[in-house]
C-alpha positions in Angstrom: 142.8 175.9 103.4 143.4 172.4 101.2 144.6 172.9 97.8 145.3 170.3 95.5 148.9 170.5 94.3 149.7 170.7 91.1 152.2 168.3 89.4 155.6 170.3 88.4 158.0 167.7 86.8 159.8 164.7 87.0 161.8 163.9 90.3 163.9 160.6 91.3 164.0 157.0 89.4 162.2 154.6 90.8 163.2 153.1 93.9 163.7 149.6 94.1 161.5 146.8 94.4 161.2 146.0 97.8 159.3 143.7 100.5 156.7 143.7 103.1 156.5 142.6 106.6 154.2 139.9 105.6 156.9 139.0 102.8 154.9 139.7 99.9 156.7 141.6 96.9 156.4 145.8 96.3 155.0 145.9 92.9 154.9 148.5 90.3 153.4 151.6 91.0 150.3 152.0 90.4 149.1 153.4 86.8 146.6 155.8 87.9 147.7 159.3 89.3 148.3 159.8 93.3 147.2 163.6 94.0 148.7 165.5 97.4 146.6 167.5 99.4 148.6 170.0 101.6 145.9 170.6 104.7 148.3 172.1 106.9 151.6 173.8 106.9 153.3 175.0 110.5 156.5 175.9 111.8 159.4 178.6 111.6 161.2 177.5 108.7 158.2 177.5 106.3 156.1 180.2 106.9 153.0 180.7 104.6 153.4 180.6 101.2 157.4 179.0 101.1 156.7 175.5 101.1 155.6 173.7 97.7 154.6 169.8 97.1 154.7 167.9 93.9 154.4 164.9 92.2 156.4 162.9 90.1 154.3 162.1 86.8 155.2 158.6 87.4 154.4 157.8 91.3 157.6 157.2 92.3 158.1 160.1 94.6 157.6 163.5 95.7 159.1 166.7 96.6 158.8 169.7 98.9 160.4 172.8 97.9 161.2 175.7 100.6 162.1 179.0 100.0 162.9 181.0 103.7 164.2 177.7 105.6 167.3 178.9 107.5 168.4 178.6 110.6 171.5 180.1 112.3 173.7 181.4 115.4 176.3 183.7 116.4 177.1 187.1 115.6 173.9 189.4 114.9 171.3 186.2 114.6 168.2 186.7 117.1 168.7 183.8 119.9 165.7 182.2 119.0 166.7 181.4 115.0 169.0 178.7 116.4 166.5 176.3 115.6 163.7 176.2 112.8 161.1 173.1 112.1 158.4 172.5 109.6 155.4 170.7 110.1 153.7 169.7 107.1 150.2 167.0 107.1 149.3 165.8 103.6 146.2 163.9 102.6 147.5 161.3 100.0 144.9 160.1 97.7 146.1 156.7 96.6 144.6 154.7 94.3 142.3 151.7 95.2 143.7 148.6 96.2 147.2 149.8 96.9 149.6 151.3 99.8 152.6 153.1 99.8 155.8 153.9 102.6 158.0 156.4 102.1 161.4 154.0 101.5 163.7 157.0 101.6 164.2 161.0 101.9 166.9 162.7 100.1 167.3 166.5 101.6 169.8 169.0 100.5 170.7 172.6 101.5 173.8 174.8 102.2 175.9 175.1 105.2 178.0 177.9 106.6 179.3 176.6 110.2 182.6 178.7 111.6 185.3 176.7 113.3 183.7 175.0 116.2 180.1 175.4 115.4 177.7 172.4 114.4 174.5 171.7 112.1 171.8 169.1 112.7 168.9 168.3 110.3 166.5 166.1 111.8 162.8 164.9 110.2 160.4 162.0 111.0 157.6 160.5 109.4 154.2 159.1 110.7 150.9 158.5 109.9 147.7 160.3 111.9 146.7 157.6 114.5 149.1 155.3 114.2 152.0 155.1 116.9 154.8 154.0 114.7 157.2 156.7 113.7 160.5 157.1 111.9 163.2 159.0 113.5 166.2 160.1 111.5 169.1 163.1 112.4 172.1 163.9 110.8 175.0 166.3 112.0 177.2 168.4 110.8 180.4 169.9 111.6 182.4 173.0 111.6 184.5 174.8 109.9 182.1 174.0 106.8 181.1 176.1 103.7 179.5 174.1 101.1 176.1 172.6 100.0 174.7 169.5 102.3 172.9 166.6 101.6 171.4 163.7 104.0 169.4 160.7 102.9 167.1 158.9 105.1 166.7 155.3 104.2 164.2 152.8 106.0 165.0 148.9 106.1 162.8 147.1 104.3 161.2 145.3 107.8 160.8 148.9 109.1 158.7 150.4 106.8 155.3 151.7 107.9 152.6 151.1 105.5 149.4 153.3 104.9 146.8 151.3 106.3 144.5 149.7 103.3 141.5 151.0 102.8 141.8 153.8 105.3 142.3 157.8 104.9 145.4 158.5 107.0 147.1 162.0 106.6 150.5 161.5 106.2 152.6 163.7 108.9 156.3 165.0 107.8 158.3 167.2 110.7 161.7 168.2 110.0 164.1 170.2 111.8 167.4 172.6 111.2 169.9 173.3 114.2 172.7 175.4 114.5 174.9 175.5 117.5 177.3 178.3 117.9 179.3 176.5 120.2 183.2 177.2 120.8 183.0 179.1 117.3 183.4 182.8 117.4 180.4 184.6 119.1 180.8 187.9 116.7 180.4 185.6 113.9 177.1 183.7 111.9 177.0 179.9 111.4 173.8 179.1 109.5 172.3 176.3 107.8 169.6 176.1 105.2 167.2 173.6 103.3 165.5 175.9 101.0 166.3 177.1 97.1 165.3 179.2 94.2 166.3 176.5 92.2 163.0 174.2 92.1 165.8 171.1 91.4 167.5 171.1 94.7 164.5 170.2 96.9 163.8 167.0 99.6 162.8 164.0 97.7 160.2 161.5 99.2 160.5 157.8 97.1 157.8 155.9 97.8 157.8 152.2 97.6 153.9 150.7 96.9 152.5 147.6 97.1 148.9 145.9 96.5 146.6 145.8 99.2 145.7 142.0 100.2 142.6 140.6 98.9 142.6 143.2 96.3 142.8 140.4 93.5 
């Protein structure tokens, strides 16, 4: 069922001003409000009701929030928890005349990976219909015991804009691996990207533009 998502705080500054393809300048965002629709949510590491969007009061990004994302290996860890992905489809109600890309996703999480063991988060980004995508992955090494963080930035010529005028759901799949690998087998290497603390979430910036022949 669609629910409108309700707007929880401020996230991340602004990102900066960047530039099309066709080499016209990002503008400011827009004034009026974007909302998020959250149509669908799938996957093993967000089952129903531990995943939560919001949006910055002032357009500049967004945030998903999980609370049972964890994936892990070894030791007493059912075989199939190795790996755990969330699919989430959000209907993004811009306002008229403009466009946005997502310019760059900051995740976070903790990381317990025993001598020998690895981590992988992995996510990409497209829009329903379109074929271009945005792959990102980044690893992770054992021995490790601390919090993680990975940033996912796009080059300005690479970013894929909402088309103008259009209603395209905006697709977000992201991934956690754990790998036991020469570590220990009696012993649990995990990895996580969810909190109770609503401040250590994945960040979306969004960089927006104004649609051509809108002035």
């Amino acid at each position: 069922m669609r629910r409108t998502l309700a707007v929880l705080g401020a996230v991340a500054a602004l990102f900066c001003a960047t530039t099309s393809a066709h080499g016209a300048p990002a503008l400011d965002v827009p004034p009026d409000k974007i909302v998020i629709e959250l149509a669908t949510v799938n996957g093993s590491g967000c089952p129903e009701g531990t995943a939560a969007v919001a949006v910055s009061p002032d357009n500049t990004a967004f945030t998903v929030t999980y609370s049972d994302y964890l994936a892990q290996a070894g030791g007493n860890a059912d075989p199939t928890w190795f790996r755990k992905n969330c699919q989430l489809n959000l209907i993004v109600h811009v306002p008229g005349g403009f466009t946005y890309a997502i310019a760059r996703a900051d995740y976070r999480g903790f990381a317990y990976l025993e001598n020998g063991a690895s981590g992988q988060s992995r996510a990409n980004y497209y829009f329903q219909g379109m074929p271009q995508t945005v792959s990102k992955s980044h690893s992770f090494q054992g021995p490790y015991n601390d919090n993680w963080q990975a940033s996912d930035v796009t080059d300005v010529a690479q970013l894929v804009w909402a088309p103008c005028g259009e209603q395209r759901n905006f697709n977000i799949n992201t991934e956690l691996r754990v790998n036991r690998g020469t570590s220990d087998p009696r012993k649990t290497s995990f990895m996580t990207m969810d909190s109770t603390d609503t401040s250590v979430s994945t960040v979306y910036h969004l960089a927006w533009k104004e649609c051509e022949g809108k002035r």
